[in-house]
N, C-alpha and C positions, 0 to 999 in steps of 0.2 A: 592446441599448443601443449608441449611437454612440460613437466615442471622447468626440466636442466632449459631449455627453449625461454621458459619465464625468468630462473633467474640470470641468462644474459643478456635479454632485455630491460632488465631492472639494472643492471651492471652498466650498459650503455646509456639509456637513457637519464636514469635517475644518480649517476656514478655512484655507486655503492656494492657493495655484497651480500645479498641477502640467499636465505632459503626457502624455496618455493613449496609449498602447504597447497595442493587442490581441492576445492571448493566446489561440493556438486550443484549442478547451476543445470535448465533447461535449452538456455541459448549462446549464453557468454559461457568464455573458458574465465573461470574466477581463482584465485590462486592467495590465498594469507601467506604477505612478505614477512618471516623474522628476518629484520635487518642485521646485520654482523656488525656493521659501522655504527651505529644508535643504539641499538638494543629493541629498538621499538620495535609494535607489529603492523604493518598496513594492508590494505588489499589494492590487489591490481585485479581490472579487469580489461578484457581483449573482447573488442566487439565487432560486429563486421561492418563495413563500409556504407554499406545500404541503412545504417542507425546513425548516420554522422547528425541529420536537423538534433535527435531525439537526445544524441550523447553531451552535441552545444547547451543545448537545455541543460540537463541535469548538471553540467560543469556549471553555467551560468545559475543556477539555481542555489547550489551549494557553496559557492564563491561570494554571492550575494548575503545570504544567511550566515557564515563566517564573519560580514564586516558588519552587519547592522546589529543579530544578536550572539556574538562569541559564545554566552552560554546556554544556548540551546543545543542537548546533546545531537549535533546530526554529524556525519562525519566532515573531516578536511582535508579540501584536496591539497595532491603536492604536487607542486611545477616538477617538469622535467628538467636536466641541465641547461636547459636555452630559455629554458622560464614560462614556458607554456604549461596550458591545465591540460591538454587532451595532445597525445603523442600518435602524430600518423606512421606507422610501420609500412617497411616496403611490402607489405603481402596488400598492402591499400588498409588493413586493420586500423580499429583504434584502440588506442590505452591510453586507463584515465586509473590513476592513483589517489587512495584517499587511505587518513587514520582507520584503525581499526579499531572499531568501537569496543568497547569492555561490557560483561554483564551475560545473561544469557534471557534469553528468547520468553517472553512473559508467559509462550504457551507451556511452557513445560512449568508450571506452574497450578496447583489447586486454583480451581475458582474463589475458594474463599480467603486466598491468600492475599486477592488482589484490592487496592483501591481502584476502585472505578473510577471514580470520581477525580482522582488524581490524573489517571490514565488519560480521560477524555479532556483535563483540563492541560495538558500538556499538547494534545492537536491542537490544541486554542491558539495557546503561544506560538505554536508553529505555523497557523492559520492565519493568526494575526501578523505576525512578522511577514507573509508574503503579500498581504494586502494589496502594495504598492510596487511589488513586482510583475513583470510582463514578459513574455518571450512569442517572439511570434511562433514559433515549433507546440506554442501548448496547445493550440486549436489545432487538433489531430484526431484524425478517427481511430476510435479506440473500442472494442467489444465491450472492456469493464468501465464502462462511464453509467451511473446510474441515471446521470440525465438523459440517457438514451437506451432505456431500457426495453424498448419498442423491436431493438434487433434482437432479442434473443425469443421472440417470443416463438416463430416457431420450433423453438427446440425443445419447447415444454412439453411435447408428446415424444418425446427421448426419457424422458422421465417414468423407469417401470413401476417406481409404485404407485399405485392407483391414488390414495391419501395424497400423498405429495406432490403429485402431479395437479390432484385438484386445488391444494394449498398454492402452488405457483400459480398457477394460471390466474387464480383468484386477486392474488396479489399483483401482479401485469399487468389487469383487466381496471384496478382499483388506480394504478398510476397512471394509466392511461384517460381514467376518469377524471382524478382529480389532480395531477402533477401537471400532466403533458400540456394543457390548452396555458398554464403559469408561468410555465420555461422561460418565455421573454421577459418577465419581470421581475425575475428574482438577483439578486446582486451575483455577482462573476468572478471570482477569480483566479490565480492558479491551485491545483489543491496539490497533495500528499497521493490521496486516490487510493492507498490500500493500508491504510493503518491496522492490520491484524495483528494478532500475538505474536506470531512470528517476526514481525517487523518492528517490534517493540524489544528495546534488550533493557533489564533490570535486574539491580544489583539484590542482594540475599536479603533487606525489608522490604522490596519490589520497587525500591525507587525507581526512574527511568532512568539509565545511562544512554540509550541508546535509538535515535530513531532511523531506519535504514529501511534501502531496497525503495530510490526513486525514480524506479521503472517505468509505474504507472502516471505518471505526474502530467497532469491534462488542467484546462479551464475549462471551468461548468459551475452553476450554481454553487455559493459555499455549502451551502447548507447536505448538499452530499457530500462533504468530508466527514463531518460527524453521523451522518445514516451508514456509509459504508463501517466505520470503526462500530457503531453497534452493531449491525446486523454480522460481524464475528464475534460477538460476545453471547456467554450462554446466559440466558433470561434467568436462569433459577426457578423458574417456575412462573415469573410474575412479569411480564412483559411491560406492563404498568410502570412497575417502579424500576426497571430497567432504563426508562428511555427518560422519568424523572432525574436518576442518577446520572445520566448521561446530559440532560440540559443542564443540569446544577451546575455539575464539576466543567463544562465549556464557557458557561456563561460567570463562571469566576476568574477568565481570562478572556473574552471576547462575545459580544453580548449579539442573539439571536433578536431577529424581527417576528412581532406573531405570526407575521403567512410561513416565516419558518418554519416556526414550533408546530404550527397545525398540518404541515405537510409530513413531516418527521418521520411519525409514525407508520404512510405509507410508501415512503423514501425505501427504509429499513425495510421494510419487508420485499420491494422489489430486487433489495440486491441482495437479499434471503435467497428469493427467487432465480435470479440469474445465476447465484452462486450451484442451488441445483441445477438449473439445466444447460449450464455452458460446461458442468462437468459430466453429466450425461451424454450430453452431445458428443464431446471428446474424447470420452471412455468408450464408447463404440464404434470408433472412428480410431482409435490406439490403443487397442486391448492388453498390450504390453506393460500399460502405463496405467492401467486402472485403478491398480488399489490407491496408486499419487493420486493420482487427477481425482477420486472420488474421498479424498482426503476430509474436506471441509463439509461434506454432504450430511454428517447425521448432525452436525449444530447447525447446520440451515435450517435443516426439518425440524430440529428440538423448539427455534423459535419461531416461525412460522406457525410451531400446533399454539406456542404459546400465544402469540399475538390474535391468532384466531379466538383462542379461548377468552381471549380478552374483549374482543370487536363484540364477544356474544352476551358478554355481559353488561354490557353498556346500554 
């Protein structure tokens, strides 16, 4: 879709005038509304038809979280002129409108600028506010679910350096040991699924403005919300006190069970892992697309050496 295409869809749908801003995106055409009527900014995205379960969900999810906690920063949708959340287009598309969040992206940030602590205690409140939500579209198969980290495992020999290859595999092999026979008993319920920096927006002392991109939004164990948000953080050096910091600042908004805490550490490291070899696997499979897709790859490896380093001193 063109921008001129987006804004007279926005013009019909939403009656207003806005200017259409594109949005580089891998799947959806994403496009930031400056509205002419408001002044405001919002994003519109256009999805295909074949994502209608996935699109109900994320409308449903965010429409939810609007009414139970107004201030938790996630975006808000807006109805169409007929008062719907999600706009069918005659091409079969969909379009779903929301706020556009303020702030910019926590990764373009020093590591030491950051509160962790803060960071992880914010998945909390967003973890805990969906407790008591349900969709049936969230039990969906999905590559990036660390509760099912069992699919990527052949693609750990996709992985050329020899170290890191060993580091994943080791960590696969570890969840497999002691996650996988647990799975049935651990508490369920919808998650976030990719809290990284990128999906994090904070204002100039790093507050959070913004939490976005609920793309991946699945049900699975809780306790892989907070393993997936570590295992994108860089350890510093000390993996130890990374995953302290990271139980601290959750459990001063939403408090973990011990088989939690005790999995944790091998939670993080498998979506260390898969982060390496689903981007191997698809770097050689779209060579075009390498240096993206291989984006996340030396802080997977940064803490994986770190975690190892840690497994060895204990």
């Amino acid at each position: 879709m063109s921008p001129r295409e987006a804004e007279t869809l926005w013009r019909w749908a939403f009656a207003g005038d806005a200017t259409a801003i594109p949005i580089a995106s891998e799947l959806d055409a994403i496009f930031r509304m400056r509205s002419a009527t408001c002044g405001s900014d919002y994003l519109l995205r256009i999805v295909p038809a074949r994502e209608a379960r996935v699109v109900d969900l994320q409308a449903a999810l965010l429409d939810y979280l609007g009414d139970v906690v107004p201030d938790l920063p996630v975006p808000r949708l807006c109805r169409n002129a007929s008062g719907q959340l999600v706009t069918l287009l005659n091409t079969g598309q969909l379009a779903l409108a929301m706020t556009f969040l303020p702030g910019r992206p926590l990764a373009a940030l020093k590591t030491e600028e950051i509160d962790r602590g803060r960071i992880f205690a914010e998945l909390a409140r967003l973890d805990r506010a969906l407790a008591n939500f349900d969709h049936e579209a969230a039990v969906r198969d999905l590559l990036w679910d660390v509760s099912r980290a069992d699919q990527v495992l052949s693609m750990v020999e996709e992985i050329g350096d020899a170290d890191l290859r060993r580091l994943a595999a080791q960590a696969l092999a570890d969840w497999e040991a002691e996650v996988m026979p647990i799975l049935p008993t651990l508490r369920q319920q919808i998650l976030h699924n990719d809290f990284n920096p990128s999906n994090i927006l904070v204002d100039a002392n790093a507050r959070v403005t913004g939490i976005i991109d609920f793309g991946d939004v699945v049900k699975a164990p809780l306790i892989c919300d907070l393993a997936t948000a570590v295992a994108y953080q860089d350890p510093r050096g000390d993996f130890g006190d990374l995953l302290a910091i990271a139980i601290d600042g959750y459990e001063a908004e939403y408090h973990l069970t011990p088989t939690e805490r005790s999995i944790l550490p091998v939670l993080v490291r498998a979506r260390a892992a898969m982060v390496a070899a689903i981007a191997h696997w698809r770097s050689a499979r779209m060579p075009a697309n390498r240096d993206y897709l291989l984006r996340n790859v030396p802080a997977a490896a940064r803490l994986l050496a770190a975690a190892t380093s840690d497994l060895h001193r204990i």
